[in-house]
mmCIF file as Biopython writes it, N, C-alpha, C and O atoms, coordinates in Angstrom:
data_model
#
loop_
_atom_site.group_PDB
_atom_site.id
_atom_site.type_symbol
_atom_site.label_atom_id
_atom_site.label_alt_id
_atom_site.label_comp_id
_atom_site.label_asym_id
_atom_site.label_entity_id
_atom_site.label_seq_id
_atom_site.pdbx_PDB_ins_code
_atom_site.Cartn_x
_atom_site.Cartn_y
_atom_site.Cartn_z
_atom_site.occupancy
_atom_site.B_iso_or_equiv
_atom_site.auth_seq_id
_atom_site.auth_asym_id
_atom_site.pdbx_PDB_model_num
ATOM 1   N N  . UNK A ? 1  ? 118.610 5.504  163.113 1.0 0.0 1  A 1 
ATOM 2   C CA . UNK A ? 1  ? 117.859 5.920  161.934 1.0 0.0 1  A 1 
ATOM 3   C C  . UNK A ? 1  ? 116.375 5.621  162.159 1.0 0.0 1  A 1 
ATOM 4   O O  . UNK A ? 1  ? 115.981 4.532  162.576 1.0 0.0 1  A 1 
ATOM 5   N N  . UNK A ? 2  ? 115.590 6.635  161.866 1.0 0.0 2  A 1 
ATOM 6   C CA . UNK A ? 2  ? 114.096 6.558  161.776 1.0 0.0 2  A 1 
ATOM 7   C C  . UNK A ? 2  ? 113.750 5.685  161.107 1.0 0.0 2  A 1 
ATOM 8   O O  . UNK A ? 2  ? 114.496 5.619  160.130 1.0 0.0 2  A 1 
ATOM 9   N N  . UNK A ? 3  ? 112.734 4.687  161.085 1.0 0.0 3  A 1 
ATOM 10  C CA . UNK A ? 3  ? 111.774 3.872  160.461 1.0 0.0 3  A 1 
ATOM 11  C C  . UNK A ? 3  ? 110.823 4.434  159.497 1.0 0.0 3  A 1 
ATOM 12  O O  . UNK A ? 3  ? 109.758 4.846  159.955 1.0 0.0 3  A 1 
ATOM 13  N N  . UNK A ? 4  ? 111.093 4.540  157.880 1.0 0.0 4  A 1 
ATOM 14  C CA . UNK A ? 4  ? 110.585 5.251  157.399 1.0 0.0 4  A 1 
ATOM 15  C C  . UNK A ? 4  ? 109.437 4.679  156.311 1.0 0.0 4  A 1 
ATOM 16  O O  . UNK A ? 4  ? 109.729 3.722  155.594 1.0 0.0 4  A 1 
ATOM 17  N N  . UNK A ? 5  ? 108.259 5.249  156.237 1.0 0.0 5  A 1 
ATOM 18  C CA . UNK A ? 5  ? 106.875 4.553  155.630 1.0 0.0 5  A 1 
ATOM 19  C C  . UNK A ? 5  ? 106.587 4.931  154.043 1.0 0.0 5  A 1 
ATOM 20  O O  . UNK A ? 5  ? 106.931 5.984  153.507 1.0 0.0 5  A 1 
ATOM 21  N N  . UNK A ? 6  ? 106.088 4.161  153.597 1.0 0.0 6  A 1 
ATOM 22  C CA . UNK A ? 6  ? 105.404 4.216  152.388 1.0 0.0 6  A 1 
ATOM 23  C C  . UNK A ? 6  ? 104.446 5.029  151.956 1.0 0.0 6  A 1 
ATOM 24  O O  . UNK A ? 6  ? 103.347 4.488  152.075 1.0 0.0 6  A 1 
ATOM 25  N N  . UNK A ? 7  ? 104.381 6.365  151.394 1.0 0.0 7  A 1 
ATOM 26  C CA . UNK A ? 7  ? 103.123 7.466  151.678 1.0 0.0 7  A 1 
ATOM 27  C C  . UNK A ? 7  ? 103.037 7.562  149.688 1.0 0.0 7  A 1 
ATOM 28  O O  . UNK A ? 7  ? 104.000 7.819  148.965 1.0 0.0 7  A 1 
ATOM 29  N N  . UNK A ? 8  ? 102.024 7.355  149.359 1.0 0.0 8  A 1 
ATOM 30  C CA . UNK A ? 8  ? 101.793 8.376  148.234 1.0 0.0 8  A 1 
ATOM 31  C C  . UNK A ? 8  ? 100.977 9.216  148.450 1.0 0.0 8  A 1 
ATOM 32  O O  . UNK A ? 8  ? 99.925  9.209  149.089 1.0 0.0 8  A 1 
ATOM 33  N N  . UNK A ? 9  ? 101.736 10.295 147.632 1.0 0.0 9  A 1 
ATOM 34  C CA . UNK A ? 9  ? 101.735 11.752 147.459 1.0 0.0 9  A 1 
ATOM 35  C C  . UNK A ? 9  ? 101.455 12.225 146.180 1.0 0.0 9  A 1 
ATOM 36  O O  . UNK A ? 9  ? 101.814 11.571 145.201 1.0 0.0 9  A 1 
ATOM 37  N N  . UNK A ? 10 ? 100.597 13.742 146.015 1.0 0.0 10 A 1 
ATOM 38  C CA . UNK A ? 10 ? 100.063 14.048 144.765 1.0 0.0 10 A 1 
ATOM 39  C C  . UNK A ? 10 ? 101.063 15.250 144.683 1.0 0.0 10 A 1 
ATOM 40  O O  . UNK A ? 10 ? 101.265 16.039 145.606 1.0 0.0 10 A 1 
ATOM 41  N N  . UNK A ? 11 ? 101.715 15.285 143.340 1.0 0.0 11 A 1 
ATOM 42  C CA . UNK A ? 11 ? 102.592 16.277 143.276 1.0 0.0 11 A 1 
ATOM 43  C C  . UNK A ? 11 ? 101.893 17.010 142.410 1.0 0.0 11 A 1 
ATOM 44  O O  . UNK A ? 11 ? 101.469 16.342 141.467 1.0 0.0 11 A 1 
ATOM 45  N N  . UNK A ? 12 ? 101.569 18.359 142.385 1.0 0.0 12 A 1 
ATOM 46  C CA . UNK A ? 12 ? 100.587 19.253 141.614 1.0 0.0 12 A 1 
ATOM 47  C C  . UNK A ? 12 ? 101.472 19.704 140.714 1.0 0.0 12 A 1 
ATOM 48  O O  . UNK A ? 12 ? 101.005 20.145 139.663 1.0 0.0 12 A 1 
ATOM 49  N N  . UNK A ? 13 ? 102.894 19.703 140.897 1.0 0.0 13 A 1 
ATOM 50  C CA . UNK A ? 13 ? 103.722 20.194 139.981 1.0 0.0 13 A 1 
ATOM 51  C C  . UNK A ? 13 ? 103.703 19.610 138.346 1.0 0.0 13 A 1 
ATOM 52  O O  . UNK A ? 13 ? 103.682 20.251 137.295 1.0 0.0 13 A 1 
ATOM 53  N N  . UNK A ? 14 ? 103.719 18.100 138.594 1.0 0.0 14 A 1 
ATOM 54  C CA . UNK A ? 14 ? 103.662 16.756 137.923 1.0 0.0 14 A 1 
ATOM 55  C C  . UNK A ? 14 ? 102.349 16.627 137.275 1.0 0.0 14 A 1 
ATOM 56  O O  . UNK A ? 14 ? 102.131 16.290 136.111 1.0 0.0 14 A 1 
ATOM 57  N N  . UNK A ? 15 ? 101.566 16.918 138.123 1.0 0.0 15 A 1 
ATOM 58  C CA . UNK A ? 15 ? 99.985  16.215 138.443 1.0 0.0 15 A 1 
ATOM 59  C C  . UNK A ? 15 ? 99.765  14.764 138.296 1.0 0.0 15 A 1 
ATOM 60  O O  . UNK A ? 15 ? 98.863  14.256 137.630 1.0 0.0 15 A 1 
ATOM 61  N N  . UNK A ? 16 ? 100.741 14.090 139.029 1.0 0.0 16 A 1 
ATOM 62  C CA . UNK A ? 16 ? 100.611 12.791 138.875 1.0 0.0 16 A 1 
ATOM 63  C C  . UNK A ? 16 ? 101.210 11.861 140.629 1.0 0.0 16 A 1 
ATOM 64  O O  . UNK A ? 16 ? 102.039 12.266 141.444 1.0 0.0 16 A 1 
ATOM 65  N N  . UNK A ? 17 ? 100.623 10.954 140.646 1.0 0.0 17 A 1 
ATOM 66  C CA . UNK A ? 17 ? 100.929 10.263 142.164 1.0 0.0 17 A 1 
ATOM 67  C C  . UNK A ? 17 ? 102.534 9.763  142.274 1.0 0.0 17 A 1 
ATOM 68  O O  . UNK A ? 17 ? 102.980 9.418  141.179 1.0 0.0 17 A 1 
ATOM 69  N N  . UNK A ? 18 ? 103.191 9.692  143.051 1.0 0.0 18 A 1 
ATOM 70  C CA . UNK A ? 18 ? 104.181 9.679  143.581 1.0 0.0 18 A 1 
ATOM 71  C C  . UNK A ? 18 ? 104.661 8.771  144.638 1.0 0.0 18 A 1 
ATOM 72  O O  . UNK A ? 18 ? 104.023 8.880  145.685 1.0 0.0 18 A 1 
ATOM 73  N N  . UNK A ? 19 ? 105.694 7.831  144.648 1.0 0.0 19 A 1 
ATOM 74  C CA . UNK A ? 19 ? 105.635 7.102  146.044 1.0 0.0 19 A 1 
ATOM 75  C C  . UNK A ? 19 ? 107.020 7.419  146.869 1.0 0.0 19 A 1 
ATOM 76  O O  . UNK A ? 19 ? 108.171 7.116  146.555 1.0 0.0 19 A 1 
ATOM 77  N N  . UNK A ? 20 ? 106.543 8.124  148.024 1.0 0.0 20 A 1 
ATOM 78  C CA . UNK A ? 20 ? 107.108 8.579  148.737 1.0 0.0 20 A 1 
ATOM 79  C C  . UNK A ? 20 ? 108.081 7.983  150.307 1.0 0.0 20 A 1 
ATOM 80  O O  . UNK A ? 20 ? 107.251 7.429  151.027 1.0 0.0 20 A 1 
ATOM 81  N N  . UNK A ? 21 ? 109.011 7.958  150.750 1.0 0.0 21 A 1 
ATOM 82  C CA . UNK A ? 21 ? 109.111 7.235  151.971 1.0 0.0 21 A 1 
ATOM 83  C C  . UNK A ? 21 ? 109.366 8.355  152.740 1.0 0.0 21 A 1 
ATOM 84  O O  . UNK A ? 21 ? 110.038 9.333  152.412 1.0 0.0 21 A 1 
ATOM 85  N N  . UNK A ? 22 ? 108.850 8.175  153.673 1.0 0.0 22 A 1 
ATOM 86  C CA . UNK A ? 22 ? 109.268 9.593  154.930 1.0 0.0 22 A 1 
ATOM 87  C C  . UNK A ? 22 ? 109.174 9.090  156.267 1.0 0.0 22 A 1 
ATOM 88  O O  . UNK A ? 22 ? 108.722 7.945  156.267 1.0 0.0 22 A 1 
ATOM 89  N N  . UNK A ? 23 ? 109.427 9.515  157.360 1.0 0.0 23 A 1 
ATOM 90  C CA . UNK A ? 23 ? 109.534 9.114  158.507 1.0 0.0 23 A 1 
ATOM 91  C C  . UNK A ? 23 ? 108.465 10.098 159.561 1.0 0.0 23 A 1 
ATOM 92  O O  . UNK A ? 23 ? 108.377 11.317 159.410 1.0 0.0 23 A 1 
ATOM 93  N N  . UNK A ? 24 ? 107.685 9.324  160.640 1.0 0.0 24 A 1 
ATOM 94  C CA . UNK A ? 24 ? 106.911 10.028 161.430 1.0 0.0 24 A 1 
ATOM 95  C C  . UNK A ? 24 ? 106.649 11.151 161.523 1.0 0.0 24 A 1 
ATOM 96  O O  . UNK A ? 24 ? 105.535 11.675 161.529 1.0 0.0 24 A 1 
ATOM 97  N N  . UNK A ? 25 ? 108.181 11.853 161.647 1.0 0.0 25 A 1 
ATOM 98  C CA . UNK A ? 25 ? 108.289 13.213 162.179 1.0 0.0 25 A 1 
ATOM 99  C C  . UNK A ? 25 ? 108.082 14.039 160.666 1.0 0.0 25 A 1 
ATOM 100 O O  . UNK A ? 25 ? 107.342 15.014 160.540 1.0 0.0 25 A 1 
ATOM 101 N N  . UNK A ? 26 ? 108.953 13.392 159.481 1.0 0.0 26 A 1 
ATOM 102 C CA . UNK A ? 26 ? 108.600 14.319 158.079 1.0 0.0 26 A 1 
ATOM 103 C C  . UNK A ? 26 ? 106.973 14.307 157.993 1.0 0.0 26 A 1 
ATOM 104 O O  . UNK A ? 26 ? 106.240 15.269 157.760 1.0 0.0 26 A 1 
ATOM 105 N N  . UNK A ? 27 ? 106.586 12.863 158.261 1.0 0.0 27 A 1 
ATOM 106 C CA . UNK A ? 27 ? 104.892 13.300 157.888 1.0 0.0 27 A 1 
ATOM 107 C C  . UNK A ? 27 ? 104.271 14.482 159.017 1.0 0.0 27 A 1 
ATOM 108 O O  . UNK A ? 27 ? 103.785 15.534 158.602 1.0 0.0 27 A 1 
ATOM 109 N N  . UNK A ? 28 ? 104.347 14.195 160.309 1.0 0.0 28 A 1 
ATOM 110 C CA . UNK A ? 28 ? 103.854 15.159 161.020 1.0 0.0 28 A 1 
ATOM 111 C C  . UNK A ? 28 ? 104.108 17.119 160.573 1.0 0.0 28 A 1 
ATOM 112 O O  . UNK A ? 28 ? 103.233 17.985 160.545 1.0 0.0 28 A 1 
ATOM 113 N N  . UNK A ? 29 ? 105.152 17.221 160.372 1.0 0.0 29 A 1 
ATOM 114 C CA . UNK A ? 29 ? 105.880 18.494 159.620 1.0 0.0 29 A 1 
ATOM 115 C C  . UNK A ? 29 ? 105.156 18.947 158.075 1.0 0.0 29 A 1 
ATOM 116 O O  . UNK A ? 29 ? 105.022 20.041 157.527 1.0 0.0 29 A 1 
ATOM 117 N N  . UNK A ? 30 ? 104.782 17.581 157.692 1.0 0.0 30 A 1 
ATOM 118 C CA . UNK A ? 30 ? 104.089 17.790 156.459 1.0 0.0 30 A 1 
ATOM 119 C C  . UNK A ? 30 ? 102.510 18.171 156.781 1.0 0.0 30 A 1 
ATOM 120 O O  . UNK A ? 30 ? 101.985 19.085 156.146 1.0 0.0 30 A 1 
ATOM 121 N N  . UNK A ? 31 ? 101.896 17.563 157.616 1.0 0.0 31 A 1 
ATOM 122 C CA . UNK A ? 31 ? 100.650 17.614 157.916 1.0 0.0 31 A 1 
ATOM 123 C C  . UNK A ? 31 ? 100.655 19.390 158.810 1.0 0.0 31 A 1 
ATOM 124 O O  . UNK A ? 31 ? 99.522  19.868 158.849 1.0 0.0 31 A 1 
ATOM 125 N N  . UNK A ? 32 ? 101.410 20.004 159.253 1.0 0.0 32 A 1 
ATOM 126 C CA . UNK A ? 32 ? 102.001 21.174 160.140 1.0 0.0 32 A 1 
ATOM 127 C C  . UNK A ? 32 ? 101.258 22.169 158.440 1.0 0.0 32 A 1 
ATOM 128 O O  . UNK A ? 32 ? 100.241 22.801 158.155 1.0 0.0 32 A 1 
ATOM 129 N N  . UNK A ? 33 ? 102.562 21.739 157.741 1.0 0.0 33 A 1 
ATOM 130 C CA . UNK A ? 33 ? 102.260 23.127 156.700 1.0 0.0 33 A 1 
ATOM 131 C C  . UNK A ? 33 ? 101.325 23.362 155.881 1.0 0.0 33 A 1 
ATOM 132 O O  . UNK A ? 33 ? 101.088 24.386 155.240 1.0 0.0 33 A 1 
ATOM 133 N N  . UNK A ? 34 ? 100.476 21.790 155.940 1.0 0.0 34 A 1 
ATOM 134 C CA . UNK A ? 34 ? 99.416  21.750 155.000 1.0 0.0 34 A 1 
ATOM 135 C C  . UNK A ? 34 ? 98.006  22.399 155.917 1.0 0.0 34 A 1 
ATOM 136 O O  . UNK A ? 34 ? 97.048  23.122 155.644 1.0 0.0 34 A 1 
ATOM 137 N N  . UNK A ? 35 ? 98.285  22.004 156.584 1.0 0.0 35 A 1 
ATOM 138 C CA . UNK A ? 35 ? 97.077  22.767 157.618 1.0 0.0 35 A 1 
ATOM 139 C C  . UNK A ? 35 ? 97.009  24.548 157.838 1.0 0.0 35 A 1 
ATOM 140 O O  . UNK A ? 35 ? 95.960  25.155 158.059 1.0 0.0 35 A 1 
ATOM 141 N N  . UNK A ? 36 ? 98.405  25.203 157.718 1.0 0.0 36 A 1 
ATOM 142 C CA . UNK A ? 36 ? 98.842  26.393 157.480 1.0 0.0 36 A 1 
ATOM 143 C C  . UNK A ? 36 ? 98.095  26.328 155.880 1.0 0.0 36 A 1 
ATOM 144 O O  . UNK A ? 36 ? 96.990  26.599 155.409 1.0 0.0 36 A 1 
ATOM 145 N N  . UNK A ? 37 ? 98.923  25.995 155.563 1.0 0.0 37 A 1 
ATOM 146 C CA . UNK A ? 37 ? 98.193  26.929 153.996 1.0 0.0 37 A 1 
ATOM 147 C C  . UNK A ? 37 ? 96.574  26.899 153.815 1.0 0.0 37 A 1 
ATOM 148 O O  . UNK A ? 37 ? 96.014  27.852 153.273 1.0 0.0 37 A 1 
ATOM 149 N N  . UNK A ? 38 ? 95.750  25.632 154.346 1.0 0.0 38 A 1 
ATOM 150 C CA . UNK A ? 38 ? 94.668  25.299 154.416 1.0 0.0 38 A 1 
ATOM 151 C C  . UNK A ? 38 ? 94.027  26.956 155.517 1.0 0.0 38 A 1 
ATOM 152 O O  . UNK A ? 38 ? 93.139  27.676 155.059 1.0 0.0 38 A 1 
ATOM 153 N N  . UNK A ? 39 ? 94.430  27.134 156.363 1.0 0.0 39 A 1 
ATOM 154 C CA . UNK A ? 39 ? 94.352  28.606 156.873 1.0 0.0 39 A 1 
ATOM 155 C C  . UNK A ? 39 ? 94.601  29.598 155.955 1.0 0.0 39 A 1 
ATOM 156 O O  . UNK A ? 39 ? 93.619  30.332 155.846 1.0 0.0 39 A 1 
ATOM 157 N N  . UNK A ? 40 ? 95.230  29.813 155.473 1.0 0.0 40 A 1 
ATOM 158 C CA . UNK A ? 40 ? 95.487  31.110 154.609 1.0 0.0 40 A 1 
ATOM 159 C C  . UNK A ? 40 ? 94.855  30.854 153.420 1.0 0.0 40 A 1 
ATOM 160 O O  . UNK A ? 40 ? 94.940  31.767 152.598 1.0 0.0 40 A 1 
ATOM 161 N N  . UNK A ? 41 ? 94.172  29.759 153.051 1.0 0.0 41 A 1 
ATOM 162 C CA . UNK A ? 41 ? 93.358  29.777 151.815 1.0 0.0 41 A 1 
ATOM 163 C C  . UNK A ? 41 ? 91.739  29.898 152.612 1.0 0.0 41 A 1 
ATOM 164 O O  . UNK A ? 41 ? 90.757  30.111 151.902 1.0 0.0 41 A 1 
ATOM 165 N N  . UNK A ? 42 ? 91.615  29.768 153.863 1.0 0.0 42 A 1 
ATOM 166 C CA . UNK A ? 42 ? 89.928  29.609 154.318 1.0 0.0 42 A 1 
ATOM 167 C C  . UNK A ? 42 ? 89.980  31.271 154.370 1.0 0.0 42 A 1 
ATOM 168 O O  . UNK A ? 42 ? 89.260  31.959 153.648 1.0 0.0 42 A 1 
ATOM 169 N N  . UNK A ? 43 ? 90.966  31.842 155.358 1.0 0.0 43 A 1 
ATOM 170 C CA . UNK A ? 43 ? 91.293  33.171 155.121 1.0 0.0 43 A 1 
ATOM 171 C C  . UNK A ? 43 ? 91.247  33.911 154.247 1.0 0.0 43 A 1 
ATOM 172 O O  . UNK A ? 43 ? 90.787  35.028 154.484 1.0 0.0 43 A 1 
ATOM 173 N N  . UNK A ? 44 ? 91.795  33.523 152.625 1.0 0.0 44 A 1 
ATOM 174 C CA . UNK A ? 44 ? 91.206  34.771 151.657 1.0 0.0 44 A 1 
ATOM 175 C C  . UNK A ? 44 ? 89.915  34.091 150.989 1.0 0.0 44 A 1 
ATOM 176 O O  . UNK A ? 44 ? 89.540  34.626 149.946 1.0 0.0 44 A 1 
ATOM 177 N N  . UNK A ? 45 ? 89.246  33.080 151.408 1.0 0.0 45 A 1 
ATOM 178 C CA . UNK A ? 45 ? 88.177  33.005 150.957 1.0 0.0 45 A 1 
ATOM 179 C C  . UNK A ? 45 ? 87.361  33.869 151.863 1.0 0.0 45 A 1 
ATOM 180 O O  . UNK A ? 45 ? 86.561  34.531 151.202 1.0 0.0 45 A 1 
ATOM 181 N N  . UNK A ? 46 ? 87.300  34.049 152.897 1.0 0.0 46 A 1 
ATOM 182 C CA . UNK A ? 46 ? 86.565  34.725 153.415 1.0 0.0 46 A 1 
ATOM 183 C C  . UNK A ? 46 ? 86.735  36.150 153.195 1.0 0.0 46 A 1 
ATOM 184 O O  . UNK A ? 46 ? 85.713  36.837 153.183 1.0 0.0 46 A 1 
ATOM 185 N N  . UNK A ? 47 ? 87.706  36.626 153.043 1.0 0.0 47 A 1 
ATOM 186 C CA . UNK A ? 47 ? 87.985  38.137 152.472 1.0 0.0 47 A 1 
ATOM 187 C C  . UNK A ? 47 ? 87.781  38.197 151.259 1.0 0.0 47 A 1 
ATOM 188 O O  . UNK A ? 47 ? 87.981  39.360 150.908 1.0 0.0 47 A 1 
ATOM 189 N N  . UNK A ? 48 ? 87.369  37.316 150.075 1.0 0.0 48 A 1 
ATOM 190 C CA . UNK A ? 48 ? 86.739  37.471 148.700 1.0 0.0 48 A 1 
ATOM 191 C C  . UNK A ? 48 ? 85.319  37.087 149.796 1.0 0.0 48 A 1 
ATOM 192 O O  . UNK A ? 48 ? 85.222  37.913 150.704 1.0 0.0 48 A 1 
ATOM 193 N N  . UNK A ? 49 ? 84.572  36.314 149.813 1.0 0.0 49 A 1 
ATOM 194 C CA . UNK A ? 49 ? 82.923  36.348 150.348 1.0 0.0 49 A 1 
ATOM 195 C C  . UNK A ? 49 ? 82.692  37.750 150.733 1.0 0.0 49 A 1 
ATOM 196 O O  . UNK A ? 49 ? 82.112  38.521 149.969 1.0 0.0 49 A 1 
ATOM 197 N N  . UNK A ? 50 ? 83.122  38.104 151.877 1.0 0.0 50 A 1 
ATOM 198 C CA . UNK A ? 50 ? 83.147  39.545 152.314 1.0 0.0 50 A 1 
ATOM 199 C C  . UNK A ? 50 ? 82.784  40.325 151.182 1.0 0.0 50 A 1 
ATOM 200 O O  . UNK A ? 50 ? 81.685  40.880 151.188 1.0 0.0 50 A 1 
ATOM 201 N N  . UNK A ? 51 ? 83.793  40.486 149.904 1.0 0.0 51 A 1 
ATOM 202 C CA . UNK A ? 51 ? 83.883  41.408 149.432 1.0 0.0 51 A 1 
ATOM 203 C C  . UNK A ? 51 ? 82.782  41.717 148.293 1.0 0.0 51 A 1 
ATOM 204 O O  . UNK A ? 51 ? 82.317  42.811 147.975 1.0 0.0 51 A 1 
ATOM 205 N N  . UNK A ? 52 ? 82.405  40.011 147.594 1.0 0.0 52 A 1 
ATOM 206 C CA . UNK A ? 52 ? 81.827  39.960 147.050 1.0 0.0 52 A 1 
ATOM 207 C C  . UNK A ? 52 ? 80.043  40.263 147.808 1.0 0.0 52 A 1 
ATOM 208 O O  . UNK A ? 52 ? 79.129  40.405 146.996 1.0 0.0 52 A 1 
ATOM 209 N N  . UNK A ? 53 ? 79.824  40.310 148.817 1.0 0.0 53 A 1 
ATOM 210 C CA . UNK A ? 53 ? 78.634  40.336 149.546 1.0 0.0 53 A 1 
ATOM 211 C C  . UNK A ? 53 ? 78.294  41.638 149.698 1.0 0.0 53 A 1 
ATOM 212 O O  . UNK A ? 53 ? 77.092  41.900 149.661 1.0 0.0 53 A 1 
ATOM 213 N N  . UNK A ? 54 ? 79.474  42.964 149.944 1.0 0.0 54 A 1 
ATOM 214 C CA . UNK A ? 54 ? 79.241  44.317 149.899 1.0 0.0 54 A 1 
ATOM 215 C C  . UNK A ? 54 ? 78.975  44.455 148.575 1.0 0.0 54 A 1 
ATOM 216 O O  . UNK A ? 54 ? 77.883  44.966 148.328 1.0 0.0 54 A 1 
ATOM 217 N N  . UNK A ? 55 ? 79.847  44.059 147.389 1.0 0.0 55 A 1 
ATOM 218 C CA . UNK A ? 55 ? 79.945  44.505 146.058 1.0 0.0 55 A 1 
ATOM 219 C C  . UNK A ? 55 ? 78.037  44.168 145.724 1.0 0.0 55 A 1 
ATOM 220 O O  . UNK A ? 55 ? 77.238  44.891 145.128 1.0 0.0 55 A 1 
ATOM 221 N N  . UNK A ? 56 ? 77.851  43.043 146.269 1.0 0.0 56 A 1 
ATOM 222 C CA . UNK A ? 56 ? 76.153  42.314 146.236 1.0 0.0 56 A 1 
ATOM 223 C C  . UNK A ? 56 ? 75.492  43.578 146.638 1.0 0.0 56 A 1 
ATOM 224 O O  . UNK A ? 56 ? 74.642  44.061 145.890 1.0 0.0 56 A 1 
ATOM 225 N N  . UNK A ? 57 ? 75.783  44.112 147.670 1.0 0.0 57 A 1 
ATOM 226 C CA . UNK A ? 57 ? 74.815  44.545 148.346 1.0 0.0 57 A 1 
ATOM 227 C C  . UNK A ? 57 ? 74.699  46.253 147.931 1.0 0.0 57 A 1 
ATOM 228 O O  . UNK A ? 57 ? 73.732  46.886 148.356 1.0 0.0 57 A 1 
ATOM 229 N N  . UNK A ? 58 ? 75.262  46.617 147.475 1.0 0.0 58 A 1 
ATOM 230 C CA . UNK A ? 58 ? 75.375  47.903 146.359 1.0 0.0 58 A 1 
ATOM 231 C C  . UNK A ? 58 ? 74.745  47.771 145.526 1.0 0.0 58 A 1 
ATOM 232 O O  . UNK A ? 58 ? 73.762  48.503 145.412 1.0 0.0 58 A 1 
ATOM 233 N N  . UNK A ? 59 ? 74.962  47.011 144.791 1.0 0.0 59 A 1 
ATOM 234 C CA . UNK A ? 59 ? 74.473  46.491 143.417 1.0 0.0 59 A 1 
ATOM 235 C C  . UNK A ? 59 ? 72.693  46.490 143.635 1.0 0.0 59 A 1 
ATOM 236 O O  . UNK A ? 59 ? 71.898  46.902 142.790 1.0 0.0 59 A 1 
ATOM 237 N N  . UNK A ? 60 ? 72.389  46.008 144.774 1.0 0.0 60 A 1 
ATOM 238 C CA . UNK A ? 60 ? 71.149  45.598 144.979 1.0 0.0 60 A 1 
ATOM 239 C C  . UNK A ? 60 ? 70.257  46.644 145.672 1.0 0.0 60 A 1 
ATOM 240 O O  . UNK A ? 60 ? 69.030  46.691 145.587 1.0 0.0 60 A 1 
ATOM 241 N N  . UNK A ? 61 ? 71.229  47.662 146.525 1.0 0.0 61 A 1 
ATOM 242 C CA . UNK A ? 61 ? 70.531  49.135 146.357 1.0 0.0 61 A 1 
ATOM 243 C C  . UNK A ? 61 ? 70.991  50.313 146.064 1.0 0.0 61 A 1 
ATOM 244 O O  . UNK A ? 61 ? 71.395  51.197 146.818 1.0 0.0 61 A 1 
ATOM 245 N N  . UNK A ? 62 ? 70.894  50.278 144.683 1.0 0.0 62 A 1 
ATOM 246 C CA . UNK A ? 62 ? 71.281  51.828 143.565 1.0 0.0 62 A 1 
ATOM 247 C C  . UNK A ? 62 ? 70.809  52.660 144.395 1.0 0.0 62 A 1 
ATOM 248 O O  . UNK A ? 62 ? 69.813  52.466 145.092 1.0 0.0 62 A 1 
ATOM 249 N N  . UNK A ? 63 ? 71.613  53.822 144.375 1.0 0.0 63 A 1 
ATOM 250 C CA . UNK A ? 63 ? 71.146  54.880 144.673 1.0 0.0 63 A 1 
ATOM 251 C C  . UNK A ? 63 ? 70.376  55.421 143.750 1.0 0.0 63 A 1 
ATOM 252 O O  . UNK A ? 63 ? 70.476  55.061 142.577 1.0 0.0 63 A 1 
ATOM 253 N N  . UNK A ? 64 ? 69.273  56.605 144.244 1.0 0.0 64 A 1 
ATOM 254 C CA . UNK A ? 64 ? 68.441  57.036 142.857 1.0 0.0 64 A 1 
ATOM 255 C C  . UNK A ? 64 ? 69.115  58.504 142.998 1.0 0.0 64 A 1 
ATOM 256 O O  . UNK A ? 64 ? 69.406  59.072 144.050 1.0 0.0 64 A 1 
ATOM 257 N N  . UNK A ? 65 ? 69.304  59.014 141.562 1.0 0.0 65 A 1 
ATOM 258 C CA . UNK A ? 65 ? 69.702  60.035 140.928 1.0 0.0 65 A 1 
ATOM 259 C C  . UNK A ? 65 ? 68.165  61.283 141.072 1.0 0.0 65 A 1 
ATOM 260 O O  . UNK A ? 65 ? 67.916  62.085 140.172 1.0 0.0 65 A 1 
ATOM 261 N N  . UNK A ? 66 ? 67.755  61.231 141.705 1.0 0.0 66 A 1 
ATOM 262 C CA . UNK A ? 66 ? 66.493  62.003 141.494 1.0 0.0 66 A 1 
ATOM 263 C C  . UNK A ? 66 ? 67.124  63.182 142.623 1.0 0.0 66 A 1 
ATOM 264 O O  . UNK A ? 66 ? 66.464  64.182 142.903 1.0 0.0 66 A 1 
#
């Protein structure tokens, strides 16, 4: 049996701290998916910046109706 550690954890579900025991390998696995989602959130931030920077940049030269 793994040697398992003392971690608190923020459960967003709850919104409140949590004391957790997990073992090396659960934390490493944990630190795996959090870094994934941390990617896919830098990822659609950058595809909202993007979008919002064209939407900027329209905005900032109207075409003239003349």
């Amino acid at each position: 049996m793994d040697k398992k550690y003392k971690l608190e954890v923020f459960d967003i579900n709850t919104g409140k701290w949590e004391d957790k025991m997990i073992t090396i390998e659960e934390l490493k696995e944990m630190v795996e998916a959090e870094d994934h989602m941390l990617e896919k959130i830098q990822a659609e931030f950058e595809i909202t910046q993007k979008s919002i920077a064209m939407q900027m940049g329209k905005e900032e030269n109207p075409k003239s109706k003349d």
